[in-house]
DRENMI-112998 format. One record per residue (C-alpha): x negated, y negated, z. Coordinates in nm, 3 decimals. Example, Ala and Ser with C-alpha at 12.3 -4.5 7.8 and 13.67 -1.06 7.14 Angstrom:
BEGIN
-1.230, 0.450, 0.780
-1.367, 0.106, 0.714
# end
This chain:
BEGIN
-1.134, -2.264, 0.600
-1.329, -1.980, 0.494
-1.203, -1.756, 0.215
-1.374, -1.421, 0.041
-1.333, -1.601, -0.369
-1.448, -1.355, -0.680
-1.597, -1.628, -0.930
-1.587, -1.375, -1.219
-1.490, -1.021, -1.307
-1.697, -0.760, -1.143
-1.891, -1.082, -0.957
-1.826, -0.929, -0.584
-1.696, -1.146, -0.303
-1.870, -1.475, -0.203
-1.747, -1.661, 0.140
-1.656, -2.002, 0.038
-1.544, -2.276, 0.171
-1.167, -2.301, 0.039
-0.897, -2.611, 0.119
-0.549, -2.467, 0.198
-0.257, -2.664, 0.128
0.023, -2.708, 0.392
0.333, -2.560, 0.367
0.646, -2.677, 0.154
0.984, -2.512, 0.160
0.991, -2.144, 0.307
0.587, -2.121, 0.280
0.458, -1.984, 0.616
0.078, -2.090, 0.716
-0.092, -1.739, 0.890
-0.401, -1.741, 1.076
-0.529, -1.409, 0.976
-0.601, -1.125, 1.253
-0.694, -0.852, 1.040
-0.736, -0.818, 0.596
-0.746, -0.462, 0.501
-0.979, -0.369, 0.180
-0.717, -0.183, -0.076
-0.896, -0.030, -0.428
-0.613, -0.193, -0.581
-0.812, -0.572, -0.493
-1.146, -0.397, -0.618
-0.987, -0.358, -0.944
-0.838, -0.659, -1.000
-1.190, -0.774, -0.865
-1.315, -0.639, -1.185
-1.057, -0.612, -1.403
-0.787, -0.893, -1.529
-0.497, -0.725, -1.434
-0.311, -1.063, -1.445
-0.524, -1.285, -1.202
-0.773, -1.495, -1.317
-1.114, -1.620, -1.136
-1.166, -1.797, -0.938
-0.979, -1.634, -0.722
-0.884, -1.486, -0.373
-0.771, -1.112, -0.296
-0.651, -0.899, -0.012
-0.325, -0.793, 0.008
-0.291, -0.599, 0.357
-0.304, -0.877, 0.616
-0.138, -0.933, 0.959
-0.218, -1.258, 1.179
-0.002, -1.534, 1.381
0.231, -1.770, 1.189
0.046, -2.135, 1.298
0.268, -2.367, 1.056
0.620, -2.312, 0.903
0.789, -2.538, 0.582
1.114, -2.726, 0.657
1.325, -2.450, 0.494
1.201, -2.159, 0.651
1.466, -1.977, 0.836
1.372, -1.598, 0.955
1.001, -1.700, 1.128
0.879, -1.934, 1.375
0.525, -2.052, 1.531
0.330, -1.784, 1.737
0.554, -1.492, 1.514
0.308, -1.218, 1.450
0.357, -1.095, 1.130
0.264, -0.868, 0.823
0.250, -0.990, 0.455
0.385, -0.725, 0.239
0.332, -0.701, -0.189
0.655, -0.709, -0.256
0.788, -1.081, -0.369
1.162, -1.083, -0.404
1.378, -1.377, -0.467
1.688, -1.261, -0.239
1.937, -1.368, -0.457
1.914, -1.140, -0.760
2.093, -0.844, -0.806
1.833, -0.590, -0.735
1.783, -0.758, -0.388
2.108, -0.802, -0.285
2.148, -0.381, -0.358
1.881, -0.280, -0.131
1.592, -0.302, -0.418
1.390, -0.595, -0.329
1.083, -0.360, -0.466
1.271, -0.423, -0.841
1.324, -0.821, -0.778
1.422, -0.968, -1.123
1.244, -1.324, -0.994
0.932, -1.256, -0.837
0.791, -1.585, -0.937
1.104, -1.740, -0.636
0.797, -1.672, -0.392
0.542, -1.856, -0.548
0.458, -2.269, -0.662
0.608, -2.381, -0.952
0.402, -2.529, -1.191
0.494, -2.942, -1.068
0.359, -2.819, -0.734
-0.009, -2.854, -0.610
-0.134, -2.532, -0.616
-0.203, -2.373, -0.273
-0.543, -2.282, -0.271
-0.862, -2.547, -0.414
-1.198, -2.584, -0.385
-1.347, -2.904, -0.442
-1.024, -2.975, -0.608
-1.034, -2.685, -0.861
-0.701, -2.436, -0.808
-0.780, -2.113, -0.668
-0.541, -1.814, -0.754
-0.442, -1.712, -0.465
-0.312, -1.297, -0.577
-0.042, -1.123, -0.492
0.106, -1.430, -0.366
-0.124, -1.309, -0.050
-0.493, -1.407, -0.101
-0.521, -1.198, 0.268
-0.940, -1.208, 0.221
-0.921, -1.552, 0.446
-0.862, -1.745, 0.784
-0.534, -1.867, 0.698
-0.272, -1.788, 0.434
0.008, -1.943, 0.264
0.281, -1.703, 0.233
0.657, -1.717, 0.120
0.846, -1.558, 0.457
1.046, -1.302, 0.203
0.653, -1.136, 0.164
0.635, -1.220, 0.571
0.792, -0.976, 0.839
0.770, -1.015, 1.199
0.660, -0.717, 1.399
0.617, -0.680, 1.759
0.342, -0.821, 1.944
0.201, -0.503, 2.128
0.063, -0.319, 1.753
-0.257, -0.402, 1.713
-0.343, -0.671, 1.421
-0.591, -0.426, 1.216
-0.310, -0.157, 1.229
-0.001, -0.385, 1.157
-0.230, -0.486, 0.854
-0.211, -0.159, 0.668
0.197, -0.112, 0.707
0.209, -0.390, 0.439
0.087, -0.155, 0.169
-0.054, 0.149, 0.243
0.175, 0.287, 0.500
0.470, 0.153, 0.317
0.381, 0.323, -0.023
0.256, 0.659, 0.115
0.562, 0.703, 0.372
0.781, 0.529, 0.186
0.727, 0.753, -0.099
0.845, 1.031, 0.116
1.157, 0.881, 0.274
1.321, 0.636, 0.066
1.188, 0.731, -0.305
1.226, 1.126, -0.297
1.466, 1.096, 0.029
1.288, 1.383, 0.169
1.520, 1.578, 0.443
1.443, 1.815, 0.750
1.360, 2.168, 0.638
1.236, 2.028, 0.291
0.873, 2.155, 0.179
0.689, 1.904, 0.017
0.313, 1.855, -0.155
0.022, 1.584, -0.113
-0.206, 1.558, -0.343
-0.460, 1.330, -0.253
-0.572, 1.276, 0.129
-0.703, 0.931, 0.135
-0.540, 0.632, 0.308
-0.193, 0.598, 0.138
-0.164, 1.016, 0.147
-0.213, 1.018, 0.484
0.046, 0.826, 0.552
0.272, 1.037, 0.317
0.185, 1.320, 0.562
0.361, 1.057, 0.822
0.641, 0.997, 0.651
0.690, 1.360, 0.580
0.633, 1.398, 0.983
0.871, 1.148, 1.050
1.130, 1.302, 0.787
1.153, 1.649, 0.901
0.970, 1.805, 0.642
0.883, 2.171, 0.732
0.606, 2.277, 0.480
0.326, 1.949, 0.431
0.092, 2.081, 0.198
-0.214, 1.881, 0.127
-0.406, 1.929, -0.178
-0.775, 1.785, -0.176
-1.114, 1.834, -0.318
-1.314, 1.737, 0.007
-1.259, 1.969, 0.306
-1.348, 1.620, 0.561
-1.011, 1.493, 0.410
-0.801, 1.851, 0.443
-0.933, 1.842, 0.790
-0.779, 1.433, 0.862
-0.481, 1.593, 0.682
-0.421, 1.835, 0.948
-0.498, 1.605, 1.210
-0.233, 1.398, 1.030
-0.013, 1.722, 1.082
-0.073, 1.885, 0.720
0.110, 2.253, 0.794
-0.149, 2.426, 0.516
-0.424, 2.245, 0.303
-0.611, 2.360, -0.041
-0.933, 2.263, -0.174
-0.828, 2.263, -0.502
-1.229, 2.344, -0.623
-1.172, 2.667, -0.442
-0.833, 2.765, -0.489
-0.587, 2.718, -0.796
-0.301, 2.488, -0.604
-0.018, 2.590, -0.844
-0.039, 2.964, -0.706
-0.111, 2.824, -0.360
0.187, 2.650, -0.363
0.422, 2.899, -0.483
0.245, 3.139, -0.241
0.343, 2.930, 0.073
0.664, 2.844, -0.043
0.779, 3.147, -0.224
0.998, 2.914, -0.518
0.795, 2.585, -0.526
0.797, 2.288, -0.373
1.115, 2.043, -0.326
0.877, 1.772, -0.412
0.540, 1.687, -0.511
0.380, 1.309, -0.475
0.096, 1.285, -0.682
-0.172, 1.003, -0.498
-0.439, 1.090, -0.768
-0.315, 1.017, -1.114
-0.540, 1.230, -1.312
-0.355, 1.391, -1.565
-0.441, 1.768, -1.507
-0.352, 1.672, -1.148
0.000, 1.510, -1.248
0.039, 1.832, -1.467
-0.044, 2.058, -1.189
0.212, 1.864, -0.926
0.476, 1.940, -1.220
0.420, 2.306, -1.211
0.384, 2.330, -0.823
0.800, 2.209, -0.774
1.069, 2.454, -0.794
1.377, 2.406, -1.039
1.551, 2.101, -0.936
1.211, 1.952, -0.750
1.099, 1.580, -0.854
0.739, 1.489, -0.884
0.638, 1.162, -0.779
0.351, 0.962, -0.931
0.194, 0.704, -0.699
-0.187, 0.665, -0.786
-0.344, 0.585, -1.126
-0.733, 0.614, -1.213
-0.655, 0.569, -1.627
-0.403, 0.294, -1.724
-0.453, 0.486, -2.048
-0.397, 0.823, -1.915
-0.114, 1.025, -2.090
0.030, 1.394, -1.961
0.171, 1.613, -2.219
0.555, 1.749, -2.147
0.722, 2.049, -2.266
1.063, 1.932, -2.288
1.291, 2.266, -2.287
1.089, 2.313, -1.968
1.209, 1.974, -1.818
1.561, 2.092, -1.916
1.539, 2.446, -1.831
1.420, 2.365, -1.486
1.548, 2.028, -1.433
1.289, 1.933, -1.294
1.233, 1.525, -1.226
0.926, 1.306, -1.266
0.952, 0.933, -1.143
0.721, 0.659, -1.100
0.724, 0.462, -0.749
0.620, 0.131, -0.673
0.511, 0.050, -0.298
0.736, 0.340, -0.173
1.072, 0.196, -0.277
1.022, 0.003, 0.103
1.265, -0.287, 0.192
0.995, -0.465, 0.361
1.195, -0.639, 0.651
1.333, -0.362, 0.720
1.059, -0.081, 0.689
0.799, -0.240, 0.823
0.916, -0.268, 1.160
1.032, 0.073, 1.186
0.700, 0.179, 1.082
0.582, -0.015, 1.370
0.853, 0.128, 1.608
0.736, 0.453, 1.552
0.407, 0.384, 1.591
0.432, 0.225, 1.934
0.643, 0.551, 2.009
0.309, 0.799, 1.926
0.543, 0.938, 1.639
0.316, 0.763, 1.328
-0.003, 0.782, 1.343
-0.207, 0.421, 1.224
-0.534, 0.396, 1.512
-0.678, 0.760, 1.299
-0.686, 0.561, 0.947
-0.897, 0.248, 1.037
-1.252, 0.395, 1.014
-1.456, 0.159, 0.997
-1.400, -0.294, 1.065
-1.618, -0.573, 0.914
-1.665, -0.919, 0.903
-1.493, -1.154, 0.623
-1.874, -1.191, 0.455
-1.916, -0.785, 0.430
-1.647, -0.707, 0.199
-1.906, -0.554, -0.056
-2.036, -0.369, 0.161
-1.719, -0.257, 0.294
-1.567, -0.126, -0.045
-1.933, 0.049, -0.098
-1.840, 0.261, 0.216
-1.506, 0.423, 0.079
-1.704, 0.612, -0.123
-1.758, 0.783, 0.175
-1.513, 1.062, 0.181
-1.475, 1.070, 0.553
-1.412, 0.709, 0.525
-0.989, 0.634, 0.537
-0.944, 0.229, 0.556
-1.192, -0.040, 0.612
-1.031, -0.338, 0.773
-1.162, -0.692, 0.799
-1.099, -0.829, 1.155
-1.435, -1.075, 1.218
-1.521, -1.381, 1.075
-1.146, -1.536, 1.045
-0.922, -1.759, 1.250
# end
């Protein structure tokens, strides 16, 4: 088969010819429909983040389940399905309490060490990240990183509900548990803030206020169903804020991760509000607290991985809803490319009015 493989650190992609192994125990072969591009691959594209080269990416894939191992259980052949980051064991104590997201035993989903790895060329192992390697024509995938959605969504827009819908909306609903009549921030309208504007949709929220620098992305936003929008080069969003919603906000999600950003969602919440950080630019960065303020306010600031989602559970009702016109997934794809363009593709989300570039040519 043909797989996308970075050779070294900041390399780019190069098609290759790659041999896939077949499956063993709950491993689930995929023909891949549709790979979406995710920064989070260009970084670890670049950076060693805990993959080495040579190795395959892509994390947001969707495609038809074409082999299954003699222990699989919850998939069959023909299944479509979406792969999802989260790898969780099922048996730990985190899973079985509704936190699959915190797994104790990610490493349940992946080849031990005695086992030929899944991925080779010429008979040298490929890492194959995220337990995904979605930037392919096939995958091998443990089913507790598969779920099985309905046939009728389309494979480029089942692809993104494996990340970037499920962070973004998830963020919204399960982290923050955002309820009707709730007013709540976004700041940062790219792909995974969009679909926080979804989730906030889909929640009940009645103030969605986007914060952005480019007014192409405040206008998506309120496509997206954004109820007010600042350009925060134009307008302080602190005062903004306060002005719309006369106290603060009940919750702020920062997408960005700047620190003077993070420090601005922290002002922009009333007493009692949580901020929630989802995007980094600075592994590094640090934002300065004044603690009497935490306390005086008690206010809350909390981390979220991939929106707190229970895949096999949250991905189809993602899907539901879409199918229903109530989430919105055909306005984020932009732009679709072969498997060989994926330079190319991550050059054009530097294009502001760019959301999500999806592979869906050039694979099974």
């Amino acid at each position: 088969m043909k797989a996308a493989v970075v050779r070294e650190f900041g390399g780019g992609f190069a098609t290759e010819e790659v041999d896939l192994s077949a499956p063993i125990g709950r491993e689930v072969a995929v023909g891949v429909k549709a790979s979406g591009l995710c920064h989070t691959d260009l970084t670890a594209s670049r950076n060693n983040i805990g993959y080495a080269p040579p190795m395959v990416l892509g994390h947001e894939v969707a495609g038809i389940v074409t082999a299954v191992g003699p222990e699989v259980t919850s998939l069959a052949v023909g299944d479509h399905v979406v792969g999802c980051l989260v790898q969780s064991c099922g048996a730990c104590e985190s899973c079985l309490t509704g936190r699959t997201f915190q797994c104790e035993h990610p490493e349940v989903t992946l080849r031990g060490p005695e086992d030929a790895p899944r991925l080779t060329v010429a008979g040298e192992p490929v890492t194959q990240a995220f337990g995904l390697g979605g930037f392919a024509q096939q995958v091998l995938i443990h089913e507790n990183q598969l779920v099985k959605v309905d046939e009728r969504i389309p494979f480029p827009q089942a692809a993104l509900l494996g990340c970037g819908v499920v962070t973004g909306a998830g963020a919204v609903i399960n982290t923050a548990n955002t309820q009707a009549g709730d007013s709540v921030v976004i700041i940062g309208a790219g792909g995974v803030g969009l679909n926080a504007i979804n989730g906030a949709r889909v929640a009940g929220a009645t103030a969605i206020i986007v914060v952005d620098v480019a007014d192409d992305k405040l206008e998506k936003a309120r496509r997206f169903g954004a109820t007010h929008t600042i350009n925060s080069t134009v307008t302080d969003p602190v005062a903004e804020v306060h002005r719309i919603t006369g106290r603060g906000a009940d919750a702020a999600f920062d997408f960005v991760g700047i620190p003077k950003v993070t420090q601005q969602g922290l002002e922009m919440i009333r007493p009692g509000g949580g901020l929630y950080c989802i995007g980094i630019l600075d592994p590094a960065a640090t934002v300065p607290l004044l603690t009497i303020g935490i306390i005086g306010a008690q206010k809350r600031i909390q981390g979220v991985y991939m929106g707190s989602t229970t895949p096999k559970h949250d991905i189809p009702l993602y899907a539901d809803l879409y199918l229903q016109g109530r989430f919105l997934l055909d306005e984020l794809i932009s732009k679709e490319i072969a498997l060989d363009e994926i330079d190319a593709g991550y050059e054009a989300l530097h294009d502001s009015s760019v959301t999500r570039v999806v592979i869906t040519s050039g694979l099974s």
